[in-house]
N, C-alpha and C positions, 0 to 999 in steps of 0.2 A: 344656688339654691341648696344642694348637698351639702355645701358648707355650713350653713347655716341652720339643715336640721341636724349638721353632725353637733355643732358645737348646742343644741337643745339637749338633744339625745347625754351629751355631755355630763350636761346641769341636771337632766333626770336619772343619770346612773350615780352622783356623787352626793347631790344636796337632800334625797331622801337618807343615805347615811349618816352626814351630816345632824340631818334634824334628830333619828333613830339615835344617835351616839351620844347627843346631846342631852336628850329626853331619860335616857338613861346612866347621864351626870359621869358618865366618860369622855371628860373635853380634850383630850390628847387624844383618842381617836378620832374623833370629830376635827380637830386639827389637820390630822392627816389625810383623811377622806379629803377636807377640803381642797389641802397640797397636791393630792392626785388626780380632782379633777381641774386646779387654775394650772397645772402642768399640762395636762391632755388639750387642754383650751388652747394653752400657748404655742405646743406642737402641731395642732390645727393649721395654725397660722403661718408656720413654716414647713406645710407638711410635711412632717415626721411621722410617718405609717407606721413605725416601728411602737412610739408610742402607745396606741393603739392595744394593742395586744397585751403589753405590761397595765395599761390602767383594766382593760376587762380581766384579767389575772387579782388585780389589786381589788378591784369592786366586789368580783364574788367573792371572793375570798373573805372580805369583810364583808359581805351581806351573808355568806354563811356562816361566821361569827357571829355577826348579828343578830341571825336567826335560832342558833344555838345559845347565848345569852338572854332568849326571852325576849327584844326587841318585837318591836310592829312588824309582822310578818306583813302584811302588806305596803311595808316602807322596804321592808328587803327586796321582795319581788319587783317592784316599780326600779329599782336600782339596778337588779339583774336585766330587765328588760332593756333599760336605757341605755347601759354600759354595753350590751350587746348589740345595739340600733347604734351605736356608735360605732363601735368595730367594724360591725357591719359596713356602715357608711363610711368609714374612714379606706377600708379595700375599695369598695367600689368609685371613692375618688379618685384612687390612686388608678385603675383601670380605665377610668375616663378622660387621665391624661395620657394614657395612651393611646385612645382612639382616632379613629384614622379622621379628615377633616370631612369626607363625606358623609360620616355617620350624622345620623341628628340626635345630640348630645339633649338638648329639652326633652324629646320623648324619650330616650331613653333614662334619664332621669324621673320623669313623671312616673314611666313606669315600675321601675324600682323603688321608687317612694311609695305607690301603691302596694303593692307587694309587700314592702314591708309593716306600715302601719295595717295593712289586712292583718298579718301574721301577731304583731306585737297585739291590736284587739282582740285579737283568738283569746292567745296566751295569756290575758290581763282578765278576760271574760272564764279562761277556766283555771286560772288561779283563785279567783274571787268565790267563783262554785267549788273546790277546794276548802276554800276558809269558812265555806257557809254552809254547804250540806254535810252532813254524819251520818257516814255509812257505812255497817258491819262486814266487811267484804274476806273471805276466806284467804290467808297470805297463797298458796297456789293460783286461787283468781288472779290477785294482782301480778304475780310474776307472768301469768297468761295477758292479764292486758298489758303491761311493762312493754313483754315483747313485740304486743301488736300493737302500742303506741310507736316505738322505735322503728321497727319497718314502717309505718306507716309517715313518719316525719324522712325516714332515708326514700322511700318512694314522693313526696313532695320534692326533695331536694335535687332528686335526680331529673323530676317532668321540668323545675324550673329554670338547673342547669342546661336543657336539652334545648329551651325556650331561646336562652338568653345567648 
């Protein structure tokens, strides 16, 4: 089951750049994007964890190109999310075959699947309020929320670590 939302996760971190690169009549990026993610697909199959890491390097990278050329920021964001639900799920395959045989591998799957599409509908819900609300906010506020965003994501990550 992992495998299978890794290799979706895949197709949603590479074929919104895809469309993005195309839509913006850059077909040699779009080429590439492609190549990065029918390679991630392919190393799926023979997991290659290592993969992994160079396609989310490769994704943002061109989604923040993307994003700096004027592209569909919501075709960027859908791609950062994905490539990272990828990553994501590509370590935690790789930790499940290490698992010992007494563990129960379904719940423990279920429940990281949960966890993460929780996380990814956050992230996608306040990207979207991001692109949609305009708001005059003073640059000291923001480096005040900045930093209460970041601890506030390294305190989630530390109660899930503690969980898992």
């Amino acid at each position: 089951m992992v495998l299978t939302a890794e290799s979706i996760c895949v197709l949603l971190g590479t074929l919104p750049l895809v469309v993005g690169y195309l839509q913006f009549h850059l077909p040699l990026a779009a080429l590439g994007a492609l190549a990065v993610g029918l390679l991630w697909l392919f190393s799926n199959q023979r997991f290659r964890v290592w993969i992994a890491s160079i396609g989310l390097f490769l994704c943002v990278c061109a989604s923040g190109a993307g994003a700096w050329l004027g592209l569909s920021p919501i075709l960027m964001a859908i791609s950062v999310l994905g490539s990272l639900s990828a990553w994501d799920l590509a370590g935690f395959s790789r930790r499940l075959r290490r698992a010992a045989p007494e563990d129960d591998l379904r719940q423990l799957e279920n429940r990281h699947l949960v966890q993460l599409a929780s996380l990814v509908g956050i992230s996608l819900v306040l990207v979207l309020m991001g692109l949609l609300i305009r708001v005059h906010i003073p640059f000291w506020w923001l480096i005040l929320l900045t930093l209460a965003a970041v601890y506030g994501v390294m305190q989630l990550i530390d109660r899930i670590r503690r969980r898992d």
